[in-house]
VEXPA-693973 format. One record per residue: z, x, y of N, C-alpha, C in turn; residue number from 1. Coordinates in steps of 0.2 Angstrom, whole numbers, plus 5000, padded with zeros to 4 digits. Example, Ala and Ser with C-alpha at 12.3 -4.5 7.8 and 13.67 -1.06 7.14 Angstrom:
2
> 5039 5066 4972 5039 5062 4978 5039 5066 4984 1 $
> 5035 5064 4989 5036 5068 4995 5039 5064 5000 2 $
# end
This chain:
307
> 4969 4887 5099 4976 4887 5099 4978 4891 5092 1 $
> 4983 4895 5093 4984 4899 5086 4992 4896 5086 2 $
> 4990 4888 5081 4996 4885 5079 5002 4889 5075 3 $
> 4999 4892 5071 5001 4895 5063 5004 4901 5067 4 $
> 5003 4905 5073 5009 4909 5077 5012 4907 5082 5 $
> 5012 4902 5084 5016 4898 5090 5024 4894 5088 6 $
> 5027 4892 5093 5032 4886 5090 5030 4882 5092 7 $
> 5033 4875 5085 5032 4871 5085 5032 4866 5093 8 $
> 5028 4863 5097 5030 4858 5101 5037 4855 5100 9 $
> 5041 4854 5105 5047 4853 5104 5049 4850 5112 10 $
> 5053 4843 5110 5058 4841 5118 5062 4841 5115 11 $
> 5068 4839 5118 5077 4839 5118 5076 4831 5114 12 $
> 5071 4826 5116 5073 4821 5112 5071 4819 5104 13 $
> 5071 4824 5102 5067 4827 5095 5074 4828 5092 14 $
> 5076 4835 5094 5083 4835 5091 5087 4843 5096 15 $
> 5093 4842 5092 5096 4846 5096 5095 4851 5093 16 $
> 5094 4859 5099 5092 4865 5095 5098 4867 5092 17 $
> 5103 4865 5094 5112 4869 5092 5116 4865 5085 18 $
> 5115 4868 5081 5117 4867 5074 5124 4870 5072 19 $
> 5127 4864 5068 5132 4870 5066 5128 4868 5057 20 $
> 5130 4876 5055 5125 4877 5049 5130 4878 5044 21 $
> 5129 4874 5037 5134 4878 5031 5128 4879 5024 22 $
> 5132 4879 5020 5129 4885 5014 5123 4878 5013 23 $
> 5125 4873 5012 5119 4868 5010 5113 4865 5014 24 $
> 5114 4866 5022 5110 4865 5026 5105 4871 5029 25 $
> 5109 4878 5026 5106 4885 5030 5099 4886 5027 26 $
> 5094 4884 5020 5089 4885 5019 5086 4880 5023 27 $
> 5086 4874 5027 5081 4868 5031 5084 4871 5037 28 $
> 5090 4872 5041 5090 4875 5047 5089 4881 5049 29 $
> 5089 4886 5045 5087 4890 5045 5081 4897 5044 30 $
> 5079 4895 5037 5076 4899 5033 5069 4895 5035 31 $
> 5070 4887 5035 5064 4884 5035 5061 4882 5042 32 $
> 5067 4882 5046 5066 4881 5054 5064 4888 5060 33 $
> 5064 4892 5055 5062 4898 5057 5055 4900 5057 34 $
> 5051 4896 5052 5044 4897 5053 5040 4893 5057 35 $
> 5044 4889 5061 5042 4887 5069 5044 4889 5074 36 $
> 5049 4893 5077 5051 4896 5083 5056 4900 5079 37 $
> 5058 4904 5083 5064 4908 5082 5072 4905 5079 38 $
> 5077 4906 5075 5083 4904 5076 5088 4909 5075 39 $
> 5090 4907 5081 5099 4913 5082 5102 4912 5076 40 $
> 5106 4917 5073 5111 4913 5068 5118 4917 5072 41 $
> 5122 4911 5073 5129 4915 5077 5135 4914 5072 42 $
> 5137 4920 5069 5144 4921 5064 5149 4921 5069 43 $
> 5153 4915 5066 5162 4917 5072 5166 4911 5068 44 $
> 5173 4913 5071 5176 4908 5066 5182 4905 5074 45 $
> 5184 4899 5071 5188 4898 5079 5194 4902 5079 46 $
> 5198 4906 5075 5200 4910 5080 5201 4917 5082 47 $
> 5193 4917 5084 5190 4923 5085 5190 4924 5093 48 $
> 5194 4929 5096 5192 4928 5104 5186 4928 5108 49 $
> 5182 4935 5104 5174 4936 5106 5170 4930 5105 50 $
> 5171 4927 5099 5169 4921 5099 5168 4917 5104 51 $
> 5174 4915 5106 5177 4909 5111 5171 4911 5118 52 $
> 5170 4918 5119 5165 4920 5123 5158 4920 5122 53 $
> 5155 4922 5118 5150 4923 5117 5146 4917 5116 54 $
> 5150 4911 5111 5146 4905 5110 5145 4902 5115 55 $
> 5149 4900 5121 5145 4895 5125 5138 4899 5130 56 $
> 5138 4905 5131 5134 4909 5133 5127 4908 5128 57 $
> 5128 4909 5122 5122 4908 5116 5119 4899 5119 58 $
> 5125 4896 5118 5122 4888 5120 5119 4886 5126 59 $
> 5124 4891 5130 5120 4889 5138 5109 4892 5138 60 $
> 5111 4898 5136 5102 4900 5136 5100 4898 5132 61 $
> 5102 4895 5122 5096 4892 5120 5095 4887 5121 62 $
> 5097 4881 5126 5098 4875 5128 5092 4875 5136 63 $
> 5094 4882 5139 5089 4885 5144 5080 4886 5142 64 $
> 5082 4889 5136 5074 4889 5134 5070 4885 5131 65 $
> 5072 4877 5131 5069 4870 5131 5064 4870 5124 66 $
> 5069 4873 5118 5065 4872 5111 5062 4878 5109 67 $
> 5062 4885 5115 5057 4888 5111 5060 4892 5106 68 $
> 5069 4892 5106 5073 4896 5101 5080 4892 5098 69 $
> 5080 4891 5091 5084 4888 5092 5092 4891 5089 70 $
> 5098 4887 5089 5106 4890 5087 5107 4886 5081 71 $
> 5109 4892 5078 5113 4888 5068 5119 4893 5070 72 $
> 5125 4888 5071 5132 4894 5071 5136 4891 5063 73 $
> 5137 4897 5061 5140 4896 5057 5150 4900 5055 74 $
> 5152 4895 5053 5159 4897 5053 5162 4899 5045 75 $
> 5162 4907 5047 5165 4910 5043 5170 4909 5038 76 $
> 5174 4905 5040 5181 4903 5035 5180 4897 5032 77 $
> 5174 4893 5034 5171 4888 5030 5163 4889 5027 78 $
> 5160 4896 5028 5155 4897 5026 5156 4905 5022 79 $
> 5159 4908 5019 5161 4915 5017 5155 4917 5014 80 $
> 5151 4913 5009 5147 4915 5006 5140 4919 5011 81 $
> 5140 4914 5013 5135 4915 5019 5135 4921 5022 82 $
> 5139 4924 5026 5143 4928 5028 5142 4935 5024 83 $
> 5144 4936 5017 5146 4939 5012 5136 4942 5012 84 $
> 5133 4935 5010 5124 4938 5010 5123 4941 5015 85 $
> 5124 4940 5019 5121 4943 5030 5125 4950 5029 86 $
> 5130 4952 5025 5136 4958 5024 5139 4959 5032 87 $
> 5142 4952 5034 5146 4953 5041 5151 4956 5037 88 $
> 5153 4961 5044 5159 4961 5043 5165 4961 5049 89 $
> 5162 4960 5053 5166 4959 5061 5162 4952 5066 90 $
> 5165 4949 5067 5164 4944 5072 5164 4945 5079 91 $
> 5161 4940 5083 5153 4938 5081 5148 4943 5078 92 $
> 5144 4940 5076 5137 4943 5074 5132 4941 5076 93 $
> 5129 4942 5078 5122 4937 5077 5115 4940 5077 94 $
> 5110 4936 5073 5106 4939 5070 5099 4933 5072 95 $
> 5093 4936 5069 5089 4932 5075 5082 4932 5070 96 $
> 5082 4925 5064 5078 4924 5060 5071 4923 5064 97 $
> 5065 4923 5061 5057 4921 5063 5052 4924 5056 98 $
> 5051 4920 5055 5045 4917 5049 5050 4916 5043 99 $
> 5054 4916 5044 5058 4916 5037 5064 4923 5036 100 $
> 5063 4926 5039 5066 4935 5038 5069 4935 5046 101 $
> 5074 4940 5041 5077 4942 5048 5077 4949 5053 102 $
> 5075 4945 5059 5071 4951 5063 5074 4956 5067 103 $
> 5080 4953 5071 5084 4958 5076 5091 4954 5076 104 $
> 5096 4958 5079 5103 4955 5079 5108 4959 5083 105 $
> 5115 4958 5082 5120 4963 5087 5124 4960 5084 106 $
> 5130 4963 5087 5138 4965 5085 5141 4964 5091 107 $
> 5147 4958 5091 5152 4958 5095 5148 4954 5104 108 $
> 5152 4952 5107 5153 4951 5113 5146 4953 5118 109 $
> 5143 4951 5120 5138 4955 5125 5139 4951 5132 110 $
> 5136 4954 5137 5137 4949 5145 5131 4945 5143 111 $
> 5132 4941 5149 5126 4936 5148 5119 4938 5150 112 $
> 5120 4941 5154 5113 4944 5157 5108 4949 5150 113 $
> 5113 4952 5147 5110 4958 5142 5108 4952 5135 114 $
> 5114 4947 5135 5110 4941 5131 5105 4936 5131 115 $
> 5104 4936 5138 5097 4933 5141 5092 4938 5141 116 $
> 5091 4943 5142 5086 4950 5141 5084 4949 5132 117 $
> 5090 4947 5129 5088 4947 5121 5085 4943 5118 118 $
> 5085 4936 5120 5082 4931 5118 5076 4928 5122 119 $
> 5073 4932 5126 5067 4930 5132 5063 4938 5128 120 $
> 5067 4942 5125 5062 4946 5121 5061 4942 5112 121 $
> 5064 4939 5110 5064 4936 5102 5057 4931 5105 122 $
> 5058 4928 5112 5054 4924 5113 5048 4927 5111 123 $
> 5047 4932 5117 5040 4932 5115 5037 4937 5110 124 $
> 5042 4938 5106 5041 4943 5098 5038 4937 5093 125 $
> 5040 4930 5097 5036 4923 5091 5029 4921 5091 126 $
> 5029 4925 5100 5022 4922 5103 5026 4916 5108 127 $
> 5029 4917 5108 5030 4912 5115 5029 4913 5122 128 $
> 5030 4910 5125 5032 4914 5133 5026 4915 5136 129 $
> 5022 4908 5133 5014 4911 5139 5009 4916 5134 130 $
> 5013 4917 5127 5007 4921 5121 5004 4917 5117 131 $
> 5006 4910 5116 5003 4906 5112 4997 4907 5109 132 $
> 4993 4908 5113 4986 4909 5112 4984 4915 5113 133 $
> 4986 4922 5113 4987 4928 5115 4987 4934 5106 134 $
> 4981 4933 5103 4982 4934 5097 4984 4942 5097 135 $
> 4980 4946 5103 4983 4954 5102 4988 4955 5104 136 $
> 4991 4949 5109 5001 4948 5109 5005 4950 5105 137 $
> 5004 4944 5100 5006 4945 5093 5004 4951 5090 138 $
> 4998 4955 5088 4995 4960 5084 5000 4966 5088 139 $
> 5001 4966 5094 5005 4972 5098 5013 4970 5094 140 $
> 5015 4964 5095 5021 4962 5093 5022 4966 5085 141 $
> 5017 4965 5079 5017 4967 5074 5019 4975 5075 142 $
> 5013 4977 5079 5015 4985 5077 5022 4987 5080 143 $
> 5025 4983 5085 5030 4986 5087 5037 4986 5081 144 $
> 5036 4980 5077 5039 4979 5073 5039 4984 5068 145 $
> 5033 4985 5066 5032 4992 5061 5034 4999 5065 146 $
> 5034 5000 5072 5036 5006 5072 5043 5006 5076 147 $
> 5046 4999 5074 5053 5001 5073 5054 5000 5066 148 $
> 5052 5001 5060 5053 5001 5054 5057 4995 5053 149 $
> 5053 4989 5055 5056 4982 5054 5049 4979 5050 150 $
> 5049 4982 5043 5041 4980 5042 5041 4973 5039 151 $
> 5046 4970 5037 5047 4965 5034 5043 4959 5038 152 $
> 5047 4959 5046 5043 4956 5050 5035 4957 5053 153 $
> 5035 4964 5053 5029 4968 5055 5022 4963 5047 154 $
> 5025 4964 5041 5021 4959 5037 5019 4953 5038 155 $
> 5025 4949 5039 5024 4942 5040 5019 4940 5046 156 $
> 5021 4945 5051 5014 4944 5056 5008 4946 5056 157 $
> 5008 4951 5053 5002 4954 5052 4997 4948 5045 158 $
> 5001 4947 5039 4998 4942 5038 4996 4933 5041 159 $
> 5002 4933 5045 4999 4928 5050 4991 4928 5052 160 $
> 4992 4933 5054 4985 4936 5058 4979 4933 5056 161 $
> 4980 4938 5048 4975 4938 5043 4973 4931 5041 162 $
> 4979 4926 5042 4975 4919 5037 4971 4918 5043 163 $
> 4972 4918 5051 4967 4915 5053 4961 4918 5056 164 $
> 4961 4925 5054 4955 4929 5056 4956 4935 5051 165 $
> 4955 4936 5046 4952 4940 5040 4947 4948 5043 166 $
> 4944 4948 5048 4941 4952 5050 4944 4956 5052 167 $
> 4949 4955 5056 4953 4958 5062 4955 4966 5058 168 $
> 4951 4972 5059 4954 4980 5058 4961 4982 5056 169 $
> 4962 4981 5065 4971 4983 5066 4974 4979 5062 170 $
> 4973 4973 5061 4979 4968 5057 4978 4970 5050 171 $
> 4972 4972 5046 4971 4973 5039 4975 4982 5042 172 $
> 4974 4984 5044 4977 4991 5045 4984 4992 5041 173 $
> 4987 4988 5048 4994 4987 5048 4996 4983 5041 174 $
> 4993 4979 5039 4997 4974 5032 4995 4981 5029 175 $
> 4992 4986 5025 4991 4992 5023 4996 4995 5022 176 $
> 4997 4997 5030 5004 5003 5030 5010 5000 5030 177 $
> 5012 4991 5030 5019 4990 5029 5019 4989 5021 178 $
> 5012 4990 5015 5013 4989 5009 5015 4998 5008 179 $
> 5013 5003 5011 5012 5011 5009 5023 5013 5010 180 $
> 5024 5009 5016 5031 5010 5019 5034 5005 5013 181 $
> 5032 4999 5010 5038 5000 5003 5037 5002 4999 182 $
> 5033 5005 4998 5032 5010 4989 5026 5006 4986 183 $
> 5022 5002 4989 5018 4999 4986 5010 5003 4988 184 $
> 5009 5007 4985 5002 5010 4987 4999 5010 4980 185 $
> 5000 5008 4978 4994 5006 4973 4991 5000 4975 186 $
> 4993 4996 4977 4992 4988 4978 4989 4992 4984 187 $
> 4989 4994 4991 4989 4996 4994 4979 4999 4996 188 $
> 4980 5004 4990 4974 5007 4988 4971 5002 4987 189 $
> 4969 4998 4981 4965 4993 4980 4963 4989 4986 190 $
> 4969 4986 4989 4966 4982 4995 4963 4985 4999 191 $
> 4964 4991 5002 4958 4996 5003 4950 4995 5001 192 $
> 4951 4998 4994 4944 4998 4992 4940 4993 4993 193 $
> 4942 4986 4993 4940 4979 4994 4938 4977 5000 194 $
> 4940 4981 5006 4936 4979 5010 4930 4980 5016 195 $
> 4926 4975 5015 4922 4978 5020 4921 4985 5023 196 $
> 4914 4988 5024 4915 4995 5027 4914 4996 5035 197 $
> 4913 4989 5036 4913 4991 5043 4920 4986 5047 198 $
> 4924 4986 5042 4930 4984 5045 4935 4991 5042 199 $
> 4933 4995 5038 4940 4999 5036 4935 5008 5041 200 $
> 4929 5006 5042 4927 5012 5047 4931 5013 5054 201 $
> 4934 5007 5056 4938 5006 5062 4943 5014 5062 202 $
> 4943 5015 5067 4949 5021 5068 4957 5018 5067 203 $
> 4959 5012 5068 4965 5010 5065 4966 5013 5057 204 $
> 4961 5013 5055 4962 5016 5048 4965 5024 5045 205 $
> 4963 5028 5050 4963 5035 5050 4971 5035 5047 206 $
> 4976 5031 5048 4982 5032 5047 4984 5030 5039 207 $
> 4980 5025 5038 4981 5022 5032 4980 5029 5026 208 $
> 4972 5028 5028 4969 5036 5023 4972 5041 5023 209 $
> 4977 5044 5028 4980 5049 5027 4989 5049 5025 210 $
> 4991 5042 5025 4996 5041 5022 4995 5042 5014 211 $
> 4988 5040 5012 4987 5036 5006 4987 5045 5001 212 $
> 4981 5048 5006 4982 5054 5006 4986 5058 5002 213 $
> 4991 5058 5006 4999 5060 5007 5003 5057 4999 214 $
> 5002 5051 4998 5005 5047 4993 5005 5052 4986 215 $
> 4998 5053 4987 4993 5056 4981 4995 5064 4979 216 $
> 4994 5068 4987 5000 5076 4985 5006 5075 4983 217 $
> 5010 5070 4984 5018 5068 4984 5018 5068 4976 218 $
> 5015 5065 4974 5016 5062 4966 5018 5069 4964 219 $
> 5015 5073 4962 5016 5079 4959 5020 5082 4962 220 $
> 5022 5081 4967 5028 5086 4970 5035 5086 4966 221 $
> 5037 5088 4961 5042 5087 4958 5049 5090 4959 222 $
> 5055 5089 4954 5060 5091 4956 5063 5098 4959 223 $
> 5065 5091 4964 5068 5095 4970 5073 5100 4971 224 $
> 5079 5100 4966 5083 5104 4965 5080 5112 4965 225 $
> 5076 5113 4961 5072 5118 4958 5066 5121 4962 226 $
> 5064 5116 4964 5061 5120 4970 5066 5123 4976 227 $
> 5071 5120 4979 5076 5123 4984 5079 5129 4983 228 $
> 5081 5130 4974 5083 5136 4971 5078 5143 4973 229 $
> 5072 5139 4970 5065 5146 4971 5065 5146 4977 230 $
> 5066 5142 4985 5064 5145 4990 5072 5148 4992 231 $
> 5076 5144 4990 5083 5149 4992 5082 5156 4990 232 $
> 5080 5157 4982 5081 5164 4980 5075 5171 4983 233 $
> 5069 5167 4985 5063 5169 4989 5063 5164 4995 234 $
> 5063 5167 5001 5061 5163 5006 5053 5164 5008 235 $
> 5052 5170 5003 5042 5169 5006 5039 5167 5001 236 $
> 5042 5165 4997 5037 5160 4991 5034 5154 4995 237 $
> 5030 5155 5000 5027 5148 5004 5023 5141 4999 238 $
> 5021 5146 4994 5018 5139 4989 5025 5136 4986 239 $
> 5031 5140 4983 5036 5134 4984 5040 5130 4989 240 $
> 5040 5134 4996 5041 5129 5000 5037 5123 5002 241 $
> 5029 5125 5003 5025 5120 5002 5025 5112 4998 242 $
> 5026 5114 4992 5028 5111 4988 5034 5108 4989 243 $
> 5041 5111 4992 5045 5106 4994 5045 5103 4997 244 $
> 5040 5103 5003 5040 5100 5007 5036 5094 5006 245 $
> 5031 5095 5000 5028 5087 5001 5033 5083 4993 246 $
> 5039 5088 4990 5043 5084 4985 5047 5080 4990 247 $
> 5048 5081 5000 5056 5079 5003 5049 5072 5005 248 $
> 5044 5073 5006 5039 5069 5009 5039 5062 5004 249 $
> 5039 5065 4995 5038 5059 4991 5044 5055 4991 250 $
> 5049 5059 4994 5058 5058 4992 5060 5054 4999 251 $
> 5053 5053 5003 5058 5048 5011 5061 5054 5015 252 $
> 5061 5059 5014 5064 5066 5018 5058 5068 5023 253 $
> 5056 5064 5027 5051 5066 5033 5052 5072 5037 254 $
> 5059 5071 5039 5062 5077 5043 5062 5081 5038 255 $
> 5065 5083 5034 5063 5091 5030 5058 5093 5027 256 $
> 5054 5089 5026 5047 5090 5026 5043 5094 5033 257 $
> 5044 5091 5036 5043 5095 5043 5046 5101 5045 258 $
> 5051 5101 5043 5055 5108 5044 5051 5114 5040 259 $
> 5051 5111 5035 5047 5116 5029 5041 5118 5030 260 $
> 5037 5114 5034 5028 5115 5034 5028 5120 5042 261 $
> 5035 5119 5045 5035 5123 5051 5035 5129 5050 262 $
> 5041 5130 5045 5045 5136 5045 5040 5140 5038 263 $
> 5035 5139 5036 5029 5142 5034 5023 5142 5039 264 $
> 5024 5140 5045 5019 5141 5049 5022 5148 5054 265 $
> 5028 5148 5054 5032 5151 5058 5029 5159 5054 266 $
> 5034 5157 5049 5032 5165 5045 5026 5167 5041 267 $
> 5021 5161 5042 5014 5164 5037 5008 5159 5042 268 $
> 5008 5160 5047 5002 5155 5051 4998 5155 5046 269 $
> 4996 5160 5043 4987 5159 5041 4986 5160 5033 270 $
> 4993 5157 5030 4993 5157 5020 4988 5152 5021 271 $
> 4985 5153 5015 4983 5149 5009 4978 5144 5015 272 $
> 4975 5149 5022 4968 5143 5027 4971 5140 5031 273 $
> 4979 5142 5033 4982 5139 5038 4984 5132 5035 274 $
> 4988 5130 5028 4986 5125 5023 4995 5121 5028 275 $
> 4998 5124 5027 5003 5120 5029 5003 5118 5038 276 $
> 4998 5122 5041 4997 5116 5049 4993 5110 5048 277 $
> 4990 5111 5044 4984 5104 5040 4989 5101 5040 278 $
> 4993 5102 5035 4998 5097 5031 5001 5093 5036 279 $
> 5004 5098 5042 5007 5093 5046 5003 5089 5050 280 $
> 4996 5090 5051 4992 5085 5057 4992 5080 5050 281 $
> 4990 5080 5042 4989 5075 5040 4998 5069 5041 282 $
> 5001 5072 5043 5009 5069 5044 5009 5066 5050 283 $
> 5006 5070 5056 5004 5064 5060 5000 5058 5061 284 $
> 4995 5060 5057 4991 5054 5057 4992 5050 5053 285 $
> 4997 5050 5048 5002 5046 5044 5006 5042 5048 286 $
> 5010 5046 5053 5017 5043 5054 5013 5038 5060 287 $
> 5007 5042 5064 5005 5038 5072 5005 5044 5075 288 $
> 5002 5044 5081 5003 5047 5086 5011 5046 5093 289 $
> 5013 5041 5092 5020 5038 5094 5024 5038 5092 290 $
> 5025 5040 5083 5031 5040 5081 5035 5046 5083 291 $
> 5043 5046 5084 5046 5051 5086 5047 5055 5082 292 $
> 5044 5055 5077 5042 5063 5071 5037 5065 5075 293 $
> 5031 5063 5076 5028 5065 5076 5027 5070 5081 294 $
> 5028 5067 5088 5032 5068 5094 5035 5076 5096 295 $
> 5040 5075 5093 5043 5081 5092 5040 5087 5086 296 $
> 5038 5083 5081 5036 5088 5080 5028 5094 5083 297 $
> 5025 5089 5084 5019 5093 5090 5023 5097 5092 298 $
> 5027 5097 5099 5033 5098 5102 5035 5107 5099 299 $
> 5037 5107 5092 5039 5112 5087 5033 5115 5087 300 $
> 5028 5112 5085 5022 5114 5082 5017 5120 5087 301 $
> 5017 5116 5092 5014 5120 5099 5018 5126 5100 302 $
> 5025 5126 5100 5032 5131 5101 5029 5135 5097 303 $
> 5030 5136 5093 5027 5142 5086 5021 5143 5090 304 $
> 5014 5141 5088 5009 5141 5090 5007 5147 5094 305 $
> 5007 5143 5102 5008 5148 5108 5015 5153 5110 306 $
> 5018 5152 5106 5024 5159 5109 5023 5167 5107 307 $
# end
């Protein structure tokens, strides 16, 4: 049984899932109670009309799914603080804790149906729903988390993973690339070198090494202003396009990074060993092969190519 990713055993005679939550009960109902199953948090104030809609819908299906998710609503005009940390600004809101962190949420009034699809997917994003013991469940769960750039979540379960099996490739993978996607590659690097060689020989790895890669040309890619100047006033200065294109890379600028490495492929296929088509397979096998850069940029990449 994989206690430590499942929710907690839970009957109705235990306690009620549906809470009303204020500033001094929201860290044990919510913060604390989220690292056993799921918890809704519904923002609304009574005289909100969507409100008056939405809430008994929330109570009717988390009361439906017999413990495996539970409701903290909290009232805006008696809770502002609250409120003000979550940065609502429009009621209802609801947002949908697990392990402590906030994982998914929505805006305003939904039907029931599109809200039952929501919380039957929270479920089994905990590992419930017949995944309890389903450990690559949850490891598919993390990356999905990671490739909707929800890494905070995508951590906490990847580290889940690790306290109870250490060996696991793809989870040591992934805890890797959610430290490289905060800025943490140093720390990143090291945890790397530390481990075992027949767990970082895995092909999960390939992404990590080439983001790390990547990290490493980025450093010196420096200001940006000045590079954009040189390739404005030269457009075939490819070494200074080059180079901006891994300053937009160190700068979070993916998308023009790509545009750059194209648009030297476009005009000079075969500078400097074909150095900017490289660059861009090393961008995919950074981003993944499923990420929508990626994607599309093949897409681009082939277009040039064979035309």
């Amino acid at each position: 049984m994989l206690s430590a990713l499942s929710p907690s055993p839970h009957t109705g005679a235990e306690t009620d899932p549906i809470k009303d939550v204020g500033l001094s009960t929201f860290l044990a109902d919510v913060i604390e109670a989220s690292k056993h199953r799921p918890v809704i948090v519904d923002f609304w104030a009574p005289w909100c009309g969507p409100c008056k809609q939405l809430g008994p819908v929330l109570e009717k299906l988390v009361r439906a799914a017999k413990g495996a998710v539970h409701l903290a609503k909290i009232d805006i005009d008696q809770n502002p603080q609250i409120a003000q940390q979550m940065s609502v600004q429009s009621i209802p809101a609801v947002f949908a804790f697990f392990r402590g962190q906030p994982i998914d949420g929505f805006m305003g009034s939904l039907p029931e149906a599109q809200v039952k699809s929501w919380i039957e997917r929270l479920i089994k994003a905990s590992g419930g729903a017949g995944e309890t013991d389903d450990l690559s469940g949850v490891l598919r769960q993390a990356g999905d988390f990671l490739a909707a750039k929800n890494i905070a979540a995508a951590q906490t379960l990847y580290e889940e993973i690790l306290a109870l099996d250490p060996a696991i490739p793809a989870a040591n993978a992934g805890l890797l690339r959610c430290l490289l996607a905060i800025g943490q590659t140093e720390q990143a690097r090291q945890i790397l070198a530390k481990l075992p060689e027949e767990i970082v020989k895995d092909k999960s790895f390939d992404m990590v090494r080439a983001a790390l890669e990547l990290a490493t040309q980025a450093t010196d890619a420096t200001g940006l202003a000045e590079l954009q100047e040189k390739v404005k006033g030269n457009a075939g200065d490819h070494q200074a396009r080059f180079d901006l294109a891994m300053g937009y890379y160190a700068a979070g600028q993916c998308e023009n990074a790509i545009d750059e490495l194209l648009e030297i492929v476009q005009r000079a296929r075969s500078w400097n060993d074909e150095a900017a088509r490289k660059q861009l397979v090393k961008f995919f096998e950074a981003f993944g092969p499923t990420d929508p850069l990626t994607v599309n940029a093949r897409k681009r990449l082939s277009s040039i190519l064979f035309s």
